[in-house]
N, C-alpha and C positions, 0 to 999 in steps of 0.2 A: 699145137705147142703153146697159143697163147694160153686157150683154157687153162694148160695146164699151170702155166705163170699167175693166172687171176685165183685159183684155185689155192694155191700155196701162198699167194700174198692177202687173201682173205685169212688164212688161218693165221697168219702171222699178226692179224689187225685183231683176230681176237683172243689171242694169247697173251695178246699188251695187255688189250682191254681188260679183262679178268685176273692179270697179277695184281698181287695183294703182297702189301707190305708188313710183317710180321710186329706185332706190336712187342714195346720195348720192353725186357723184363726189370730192365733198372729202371727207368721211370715208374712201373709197376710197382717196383719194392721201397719207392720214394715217401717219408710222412708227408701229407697235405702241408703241416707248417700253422701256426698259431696266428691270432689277432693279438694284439695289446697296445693299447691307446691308440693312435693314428698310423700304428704300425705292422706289417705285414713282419715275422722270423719264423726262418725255416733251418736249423743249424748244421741239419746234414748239409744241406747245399751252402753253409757258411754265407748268409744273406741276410740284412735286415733292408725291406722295403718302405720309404715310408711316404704316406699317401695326402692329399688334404685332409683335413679332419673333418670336416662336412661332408665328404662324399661317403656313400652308401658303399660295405665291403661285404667282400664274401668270399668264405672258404672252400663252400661248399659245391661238391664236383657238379650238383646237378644244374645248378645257377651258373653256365656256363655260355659259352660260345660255340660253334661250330669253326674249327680256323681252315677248313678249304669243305665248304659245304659240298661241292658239287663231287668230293671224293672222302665218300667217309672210309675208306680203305685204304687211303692212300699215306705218305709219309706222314703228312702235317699233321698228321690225327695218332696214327700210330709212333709215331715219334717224339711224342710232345705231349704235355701236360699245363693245361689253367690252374695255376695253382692259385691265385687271386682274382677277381672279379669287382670292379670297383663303377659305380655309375656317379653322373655329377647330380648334388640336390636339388637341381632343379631342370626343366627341360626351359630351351631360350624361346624367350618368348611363347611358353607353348606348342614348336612348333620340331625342337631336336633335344634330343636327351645324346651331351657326350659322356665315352664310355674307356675304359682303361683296363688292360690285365696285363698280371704278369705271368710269366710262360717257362717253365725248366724245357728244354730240348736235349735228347739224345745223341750227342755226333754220331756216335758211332752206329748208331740206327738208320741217322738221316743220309752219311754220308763219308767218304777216307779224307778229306778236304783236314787239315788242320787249323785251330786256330792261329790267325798270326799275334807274333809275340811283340812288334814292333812298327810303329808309325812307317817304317822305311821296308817293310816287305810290301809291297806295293801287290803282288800277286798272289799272295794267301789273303792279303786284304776283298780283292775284288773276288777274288775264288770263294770266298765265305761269302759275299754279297750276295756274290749268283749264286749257291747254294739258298740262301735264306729267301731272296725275291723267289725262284721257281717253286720252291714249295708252299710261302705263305701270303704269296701276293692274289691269293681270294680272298684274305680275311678283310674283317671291317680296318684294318689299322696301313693297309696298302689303297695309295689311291689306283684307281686304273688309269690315270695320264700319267704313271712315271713316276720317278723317284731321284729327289738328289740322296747322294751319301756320301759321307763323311768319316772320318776313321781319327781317334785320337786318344790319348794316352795321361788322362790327368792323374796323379800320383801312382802312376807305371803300371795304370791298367788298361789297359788295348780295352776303347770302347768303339761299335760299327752303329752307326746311325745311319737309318734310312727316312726321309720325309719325303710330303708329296700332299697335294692340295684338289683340291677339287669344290664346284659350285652344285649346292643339290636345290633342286625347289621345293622349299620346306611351304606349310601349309598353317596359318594362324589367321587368326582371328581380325579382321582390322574394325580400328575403333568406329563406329557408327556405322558399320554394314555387317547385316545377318548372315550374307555368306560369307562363308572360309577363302581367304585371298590368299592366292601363292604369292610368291615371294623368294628373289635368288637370297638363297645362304652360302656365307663362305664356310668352309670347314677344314680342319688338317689333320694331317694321316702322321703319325710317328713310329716306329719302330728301334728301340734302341738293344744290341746284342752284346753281351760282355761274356766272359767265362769263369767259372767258379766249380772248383772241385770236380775236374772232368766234365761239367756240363756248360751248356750253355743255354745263360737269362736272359729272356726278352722281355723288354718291360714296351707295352705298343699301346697307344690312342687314337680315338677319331675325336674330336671337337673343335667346337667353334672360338672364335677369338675368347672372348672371358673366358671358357671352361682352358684353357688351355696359358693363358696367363694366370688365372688358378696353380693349375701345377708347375707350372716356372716358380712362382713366387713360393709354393711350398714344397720344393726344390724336392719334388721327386726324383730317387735317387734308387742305384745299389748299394749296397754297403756289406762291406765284409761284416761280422758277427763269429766269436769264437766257435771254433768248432766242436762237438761234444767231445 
């Protein structure tokens, strides 16, 4: 009788294993979206993104990211799209290059979870969190110790912030020795999710203090844009 338990909970561990999440056809049928000056528009999804102006952007799908590598079948891949790819001009000290994209996502691909409409639903708030942490917390923009979040509504648009930190040992040059000195670096994890036209934008980063006072200061942002 056991056999027969190990037998049938085997097949069950590789039927998980081997489902496959169908890719989306509306993000399929989605334009990539334009550059123009410092700025990322995409008018189907009613978006204008805008970036530092020094940083290096890109449109293009193949200059991309993997957002849960260890599952290229899985939702975060099939559900979602890089639509922007942005790196900082310089790496710090040599030693980390921070990096930024922005993301259209499929709900109804990823999930029946609704977005909340208001600071005060407290449980489609956190329902959408856990929704977004399970599926995209292997990308470079989740740290792996955790995440504060935060939820808020400046001119009545329900925005979901996810941060988180973490120390890597980056590797540079130190002044008067030939070899390459590690060295702790701080870095930070951002994830920010808003909704636009049935979808939902995330705009996510890894970087270090300057790269990341960088985009505060050039108040990287969503921004509605008329629709076509």
């Amino acid at each position: 009788m056991r056999t027969g338990i190990l037998v049938v909970a085997l097949a069950l561990i590789a039927v998980a294993a081997t489902a496959k999440t169908k890719p989306s056809v509306k993000i399929a049928a989605l334009p990539q979206g334009k550059l123009a000056g410092h700025a990322y528009i995409n008018e189907a999804l009613g978006i204008t993104y805008e970036y530092p102006s020094d940083w290096s952007a890109s449109t293009d799908s193949k200059e991309t990211i993997a957002l849960d590598p260890n599952h290229p079948d899985g939702a975060a891949i099939q559900c979602s799209k890089v639509l922007l790819w942005l790196k900082a001009p310089s790496q710090s000290e040599g030693r980390f290059s921070a990096m930024a994209a922005l993301i259209v996502i499929d709900p109804g691909c990823l999930t029946v979870v609704r977005f909340p409409q208001s600071v005060f639903d407290k449980q489609g708030i956190n329902d959408v969190i856990d929704v977004v942490i399970a599926h995209f917390k292997h990308s470079p923009f989740f740290s792996p110790y955790g995440v504060k979040t935060y939820a808020f509504a400046p001119e009545d648009r329900m925005q979901l912030l996810m941060t988180g930190g973490m120390t890597i040992n980056a590797i540079g040059s130190a002044p008067g020795h030939p070899a390459p000195a590690k060295e702790p670096l701080g870095v930070h994890t951002s994830f920010l999710v808003v909704q636009s036209h049935g979808f939902w934008i995330a705009r996510g980063y890894v970087a270090d203090d300057p790269s990341e006072q960088q985009l505060k200061l050039e108040k990287l942002s969503i921004i509605d844009s008329p629709a076509p």
